[in-house]
ZATORZA-164561 format. One record per residue (C-alpha): chain; x, y, z. Coordinates in steps of 0.001 Angstrom, whole numbers, m for minus. Example, Ala and Ser with C-alpha at 12.3 -4.5 7.8 and 13.67 -1.06 7.14 Angstrom:
<pts>
{A; {12300; m4500; 7800}} {A; {13670; m1060; 7140}} 
</pts>
This chain:
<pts>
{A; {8932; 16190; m3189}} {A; {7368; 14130; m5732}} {A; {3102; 13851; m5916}} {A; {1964; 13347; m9094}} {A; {208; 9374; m9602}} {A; {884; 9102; m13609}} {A; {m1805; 6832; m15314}} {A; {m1084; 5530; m19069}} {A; {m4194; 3821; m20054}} {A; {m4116; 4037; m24194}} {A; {m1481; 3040; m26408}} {A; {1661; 5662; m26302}} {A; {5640; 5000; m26166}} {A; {7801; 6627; m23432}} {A; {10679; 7832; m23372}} {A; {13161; 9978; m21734}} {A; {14493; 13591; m22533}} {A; {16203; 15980; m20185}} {A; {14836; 15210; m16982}} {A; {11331; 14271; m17931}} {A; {8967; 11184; m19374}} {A; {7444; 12538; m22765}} {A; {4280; 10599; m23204}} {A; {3698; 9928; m27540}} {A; {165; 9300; m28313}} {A; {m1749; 8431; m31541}} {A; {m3009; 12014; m31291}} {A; {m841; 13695; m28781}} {A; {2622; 14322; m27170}} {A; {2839; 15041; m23230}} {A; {6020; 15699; m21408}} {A; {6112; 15514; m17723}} {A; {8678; 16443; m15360}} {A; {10048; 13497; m13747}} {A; {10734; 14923; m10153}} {A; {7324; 15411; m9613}} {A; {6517; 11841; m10351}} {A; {5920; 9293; m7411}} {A; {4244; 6264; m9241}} {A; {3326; 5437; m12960}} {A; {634; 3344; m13856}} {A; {1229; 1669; m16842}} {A; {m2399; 140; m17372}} {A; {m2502; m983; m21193}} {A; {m117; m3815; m22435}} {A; {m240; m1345; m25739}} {A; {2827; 802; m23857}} {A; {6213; 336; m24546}} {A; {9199; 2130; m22430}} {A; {12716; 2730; m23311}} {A; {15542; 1563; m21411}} {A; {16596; 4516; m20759}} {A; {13475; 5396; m19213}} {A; {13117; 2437; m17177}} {A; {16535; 3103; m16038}} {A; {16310; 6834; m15053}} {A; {12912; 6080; m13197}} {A; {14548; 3085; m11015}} {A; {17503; 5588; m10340}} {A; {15209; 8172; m9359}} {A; {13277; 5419; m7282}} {A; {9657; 5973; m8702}} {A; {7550; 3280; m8423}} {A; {6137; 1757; m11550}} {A; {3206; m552; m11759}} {A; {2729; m2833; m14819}} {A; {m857; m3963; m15628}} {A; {m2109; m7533; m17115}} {A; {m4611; m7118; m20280}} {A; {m7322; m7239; m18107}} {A; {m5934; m3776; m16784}} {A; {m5254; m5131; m12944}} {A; {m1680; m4849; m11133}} {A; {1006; m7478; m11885}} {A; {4220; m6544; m11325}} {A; {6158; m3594; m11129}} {A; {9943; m2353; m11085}} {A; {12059; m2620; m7950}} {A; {15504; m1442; m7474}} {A; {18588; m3910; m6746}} {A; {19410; m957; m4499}} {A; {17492; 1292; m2770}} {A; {19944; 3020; m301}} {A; {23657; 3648; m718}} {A; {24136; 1669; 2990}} {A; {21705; m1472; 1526}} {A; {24099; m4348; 2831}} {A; {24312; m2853; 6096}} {A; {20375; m2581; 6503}} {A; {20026; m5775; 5431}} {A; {22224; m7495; 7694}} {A; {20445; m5344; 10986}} {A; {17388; m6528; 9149}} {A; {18145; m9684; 9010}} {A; {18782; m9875; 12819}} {A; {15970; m8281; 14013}} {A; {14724; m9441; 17723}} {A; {11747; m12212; 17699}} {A; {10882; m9874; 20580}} {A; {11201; m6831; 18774}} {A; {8908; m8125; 15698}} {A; {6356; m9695; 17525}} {A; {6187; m6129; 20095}} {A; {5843; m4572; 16529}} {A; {3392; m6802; 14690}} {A; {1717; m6671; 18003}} {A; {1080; m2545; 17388}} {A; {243; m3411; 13861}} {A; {m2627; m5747; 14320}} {A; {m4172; m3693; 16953}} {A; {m4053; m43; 14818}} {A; {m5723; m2128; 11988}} {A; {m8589; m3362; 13992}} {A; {m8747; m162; 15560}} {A; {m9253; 1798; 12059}} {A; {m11895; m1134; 11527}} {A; {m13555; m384; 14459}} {A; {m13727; 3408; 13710}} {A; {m14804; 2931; 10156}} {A; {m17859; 787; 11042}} {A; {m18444; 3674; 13991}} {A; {m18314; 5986; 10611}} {A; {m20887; 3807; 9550}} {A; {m22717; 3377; 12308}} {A; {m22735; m328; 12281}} {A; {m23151; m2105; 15741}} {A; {m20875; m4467; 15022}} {A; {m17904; m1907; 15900}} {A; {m18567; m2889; 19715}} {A; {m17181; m6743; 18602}} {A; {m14197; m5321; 17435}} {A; {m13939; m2980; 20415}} {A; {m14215; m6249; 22992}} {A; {m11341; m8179; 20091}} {A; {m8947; m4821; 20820}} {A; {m9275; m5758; 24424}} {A; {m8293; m9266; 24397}} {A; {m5604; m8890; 21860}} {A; {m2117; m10729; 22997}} {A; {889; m10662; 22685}} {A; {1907; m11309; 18911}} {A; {m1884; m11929; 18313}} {A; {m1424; m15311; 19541}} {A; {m4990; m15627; 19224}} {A; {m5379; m14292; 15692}} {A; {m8073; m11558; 16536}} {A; {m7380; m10197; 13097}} {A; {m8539; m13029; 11541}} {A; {m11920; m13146; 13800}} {A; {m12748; m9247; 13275}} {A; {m12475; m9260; 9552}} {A; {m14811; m11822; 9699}} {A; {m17221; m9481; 11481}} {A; {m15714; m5990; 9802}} {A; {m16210; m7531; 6331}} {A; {m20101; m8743; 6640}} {A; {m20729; m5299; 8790}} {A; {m19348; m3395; 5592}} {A; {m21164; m5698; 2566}} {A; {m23567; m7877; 4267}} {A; {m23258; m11449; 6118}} {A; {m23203; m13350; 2520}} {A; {m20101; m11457; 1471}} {A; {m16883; m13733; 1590}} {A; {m13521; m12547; 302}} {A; {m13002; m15651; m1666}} {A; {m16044; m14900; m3958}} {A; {m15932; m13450; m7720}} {A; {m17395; m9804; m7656}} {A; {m16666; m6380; m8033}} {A; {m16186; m5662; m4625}} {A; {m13682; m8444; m4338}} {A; {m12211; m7396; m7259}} {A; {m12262; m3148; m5808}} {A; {m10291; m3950; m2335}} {A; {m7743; m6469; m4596}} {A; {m7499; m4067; m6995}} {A; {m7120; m1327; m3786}} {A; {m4629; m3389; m1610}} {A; {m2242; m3756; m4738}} {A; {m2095; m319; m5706}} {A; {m1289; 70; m1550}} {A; {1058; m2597; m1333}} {A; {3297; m1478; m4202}} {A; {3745; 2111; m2318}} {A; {5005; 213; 843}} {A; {7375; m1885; m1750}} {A; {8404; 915; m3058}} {A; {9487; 3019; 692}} {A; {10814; m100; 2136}} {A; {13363; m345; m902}} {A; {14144; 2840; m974}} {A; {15270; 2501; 2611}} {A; {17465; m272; 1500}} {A; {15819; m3050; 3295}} {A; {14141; m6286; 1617}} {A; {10588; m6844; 1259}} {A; {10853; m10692; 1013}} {A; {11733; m10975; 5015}} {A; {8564; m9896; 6883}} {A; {8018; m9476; 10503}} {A; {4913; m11919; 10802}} {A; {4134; m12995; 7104}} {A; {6530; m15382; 5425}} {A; {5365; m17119; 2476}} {A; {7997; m18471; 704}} {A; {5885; m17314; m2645}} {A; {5598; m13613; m1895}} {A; {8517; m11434; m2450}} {A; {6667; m8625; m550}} {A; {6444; m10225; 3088}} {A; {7408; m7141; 4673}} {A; {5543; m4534; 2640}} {A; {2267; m7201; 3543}} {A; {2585; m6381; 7396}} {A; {3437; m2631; 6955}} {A; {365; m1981; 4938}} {A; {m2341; m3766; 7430}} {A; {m3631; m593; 8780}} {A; {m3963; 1244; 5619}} {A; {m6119; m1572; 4124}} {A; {m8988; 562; 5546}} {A; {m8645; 3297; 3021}} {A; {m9428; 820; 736}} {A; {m12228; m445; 2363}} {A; {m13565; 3252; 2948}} {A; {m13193; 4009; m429}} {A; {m14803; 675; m1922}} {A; {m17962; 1460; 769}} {A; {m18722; 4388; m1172}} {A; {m18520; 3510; m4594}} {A; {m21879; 2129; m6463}} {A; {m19956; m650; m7845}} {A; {m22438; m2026; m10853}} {A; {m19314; m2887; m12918}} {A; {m15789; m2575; m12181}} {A; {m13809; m875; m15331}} {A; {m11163; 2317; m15784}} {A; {m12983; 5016; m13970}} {A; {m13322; 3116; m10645}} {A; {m9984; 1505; m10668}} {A; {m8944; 5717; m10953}} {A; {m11046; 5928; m8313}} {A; {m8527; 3427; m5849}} {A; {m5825; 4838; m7562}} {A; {m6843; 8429; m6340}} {A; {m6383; 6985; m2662}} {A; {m2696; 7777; m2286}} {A; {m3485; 11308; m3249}} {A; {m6173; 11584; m161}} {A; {m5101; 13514; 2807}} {A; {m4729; 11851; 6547}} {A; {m3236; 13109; 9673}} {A; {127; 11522; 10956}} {A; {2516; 13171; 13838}} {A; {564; 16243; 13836}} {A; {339; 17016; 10277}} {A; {m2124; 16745; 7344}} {A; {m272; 14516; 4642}} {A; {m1416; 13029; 1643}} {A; {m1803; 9154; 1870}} {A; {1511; 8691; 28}} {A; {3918; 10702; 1713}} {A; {1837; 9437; 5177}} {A; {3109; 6055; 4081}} {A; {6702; 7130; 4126}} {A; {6803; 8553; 7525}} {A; {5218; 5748; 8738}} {A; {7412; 3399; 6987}} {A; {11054; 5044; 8695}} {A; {9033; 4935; 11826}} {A; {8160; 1099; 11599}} {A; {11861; 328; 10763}} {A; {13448; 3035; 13374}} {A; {10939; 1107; 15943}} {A; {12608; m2223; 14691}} {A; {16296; m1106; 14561}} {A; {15567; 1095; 17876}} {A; {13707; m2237; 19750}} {A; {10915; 374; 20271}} {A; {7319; m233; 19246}} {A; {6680; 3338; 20721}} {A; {8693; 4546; 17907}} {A; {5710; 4080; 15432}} {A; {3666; 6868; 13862}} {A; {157; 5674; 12863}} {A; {m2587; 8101; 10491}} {A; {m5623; 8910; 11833}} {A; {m8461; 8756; 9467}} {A; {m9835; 11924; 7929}} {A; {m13847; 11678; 8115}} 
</pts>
């Protein structure tokens, strides 16, 4: 099973020889075997790739991440085809139930308020009782939008009742930074399972190809948040983004199990979609967070 988070963050060329990436440096040469590889990082724009890199890593469906010259996520490689049965997924995707997605989205919502109500509880911030009474009144498809009301309160419990997420900081710029590095390993599970990201279950903005990987990751935006809480965050440069990075090697609990975050995010990936082919929300495995 792949585990290894690969980080290029100085100039170097890649390229590929028998079965693994060898990394050329101004003063070094790294090879690294490529089964053991679940994501690479490519963080400077001083990196170049060969295409026969770029096409053994899609084949071998690791997920790579191409940074802007400011060093933050903006777009990354995605198969055409991520499963050998890809039409057929996509057409049961495609057909999903209303019911079925909104029982789902439903489960989603309320597991990500939930592991906003614990972390504040980790915290020991009143507040969590507000989210607590939101849990209770949640309905059906969160016709209500409770979400939207308890990050209001989650967000000011966590960084104080200024704090907006619209504002130009380096918190803001932590959970972004976070939530991309997130998103991209729900991109990259959902492909693999040969279903498309652009069709979500509740988001559907025609400008984001990663609907679906958008309502997967709600619960595990807490990680994030976690993670952000307890970093001094004076400036916002290469050792704190490594920091976020780090999150998918954390360990969580999921059906019974320690796992680390990024093979957590696979299980519960196949469960989401097996609870969405099965018309089962019961189907779904959710983490429990690791204090």
């Amino acid at each position: 099973m792949s585990w290894r988070i690969v980080v290029i963050s100085k100039r170097a060329k890649l390229d590929l020889q028998l079965g693994q990436m060898v990394v050329r440096s101004d003063d070094a040469t790294t090879k690294i075997i490529l089964s053991e590889i679940s994501t690479l990082l490519i963080e400077s724009t001083a990196v170049s790739l060969t295409t026969s890199l770029i096409a053994e890593l899609a084949k071998r469906k690791i997920k790579v991440i191409f940074c802007d010259e400011k060093r933050n996520p903006s777009c990354e490689l995605v198969n055409y085809y991520g499963s050998h049965d890809t039409s057929n997924k996509m057409r049961k995707q495609i057909v999903w139930k209303k019911n079925t997605k909104e029982a789902v989205w439903t489960e989603i919502v309320s597991e990500k308020i939930r592991k906003q109500k614990e972390l504040l509880e980790i915290f020991g911030k009143e507040e969590s009782k507000v989210l607590s009474s939101y849990l209770e009144k949640i309905e059906w498809g969160d016709k209500t939008n409770r979400e939207g009301h308890a990050a209001k309160v989650y967000f000011n419990a966590l960084f104080g009742q200024d704090f907006t997420r619209t504002e130009d900081n380096c918190i803001n710029a932590a959970l972004n930074y976070g939530y991309s590095i997130v998103l991209s390993a729900f991109t990259r599970e959902i492909t693999v399972n040969g279903y498309l990201t652009q069709l979500g279950i509740f988001h559907d903005n025609m400008f984001n190809q990663f609907n679906l990987a958008s309502d997967f990751m709600e619960p595990f935006r807490v990680l994030v948040d976690k993670k952000v809480c307890k970093m001094e965050l004076l400036e916002f440069e290469h050792s704190e983004k490594m920091q976020l990075v780090d999150i998918l090697n954390q360990e969580v609990q999921i059906d019974g199990r320690i796992q680390y975050v990024n093979n957590a995010i696979k299980i519960y990936c196949k469960s989401v979609l097996e609870a969405l082919n099965e018309d089962d929300s019961s189907l779904i495995r959710f983490y429990k967070i690791e204090l």
